[in-house]
N, C-alpha and C positions, 0 to 999 in steps of 0.2 A: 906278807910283811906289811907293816904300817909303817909310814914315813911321816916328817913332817916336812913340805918344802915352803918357801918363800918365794915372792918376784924377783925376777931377772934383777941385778943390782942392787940387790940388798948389800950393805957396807957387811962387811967381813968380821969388825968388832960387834954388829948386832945378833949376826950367825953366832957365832964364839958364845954368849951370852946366853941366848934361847938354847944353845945346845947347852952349855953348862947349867941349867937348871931343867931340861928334859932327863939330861943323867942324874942329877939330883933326884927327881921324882921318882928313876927308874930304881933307883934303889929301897927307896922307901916300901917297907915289908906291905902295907896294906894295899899300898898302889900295885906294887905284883902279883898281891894276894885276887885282888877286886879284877884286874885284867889276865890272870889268870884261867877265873870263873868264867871268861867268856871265849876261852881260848887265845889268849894272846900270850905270848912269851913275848917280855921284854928284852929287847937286844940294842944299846946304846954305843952304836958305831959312831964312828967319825962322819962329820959332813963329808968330805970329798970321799970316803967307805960309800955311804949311800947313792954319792952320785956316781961314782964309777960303777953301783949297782943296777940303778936306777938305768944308766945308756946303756950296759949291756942286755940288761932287758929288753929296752926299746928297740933295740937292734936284730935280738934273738926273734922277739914276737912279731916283730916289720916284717923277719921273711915268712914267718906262716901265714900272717895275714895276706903277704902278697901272693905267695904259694897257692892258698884255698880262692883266691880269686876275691873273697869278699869284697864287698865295697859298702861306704857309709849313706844312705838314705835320707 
């Protein structure tokens, strides 16, 4: 999945905005067509869809990583 996110406190009218023209783009046939070609499927959720995605991820991949022991170098 490709997201796009912003800093912490970005005003909620500038979210609104950037989203409403990322969905705009998503629809336009060449912009699907071109990220198509390189494997992407475009999928134009909701800001709060991606970040309820986005922490349950963080949260899923936290216990494998703490699981396997890894650590960062």
């Amino acid at each position: 999945m490709v997201g796009r996110v912003v800093p912490a406190g970005t005003l909620k009218p500038v979210i609104a905005k950037l989203h409403q023209e990322f969905v705009k783009a998503g629809k336009d046939a060449d912009v699907v067509r071109r990220l198509g070609e390189i494997g992407i499927r475009v999928v134009t959720n909701k800001p709060e869809e991606f970040a309820a995605f986005m922490a349950a991820e963080t949260e899923r991949l936290g216990k494998v990583v703490r699981a396997s022991g890894s650590r960062a170098d």
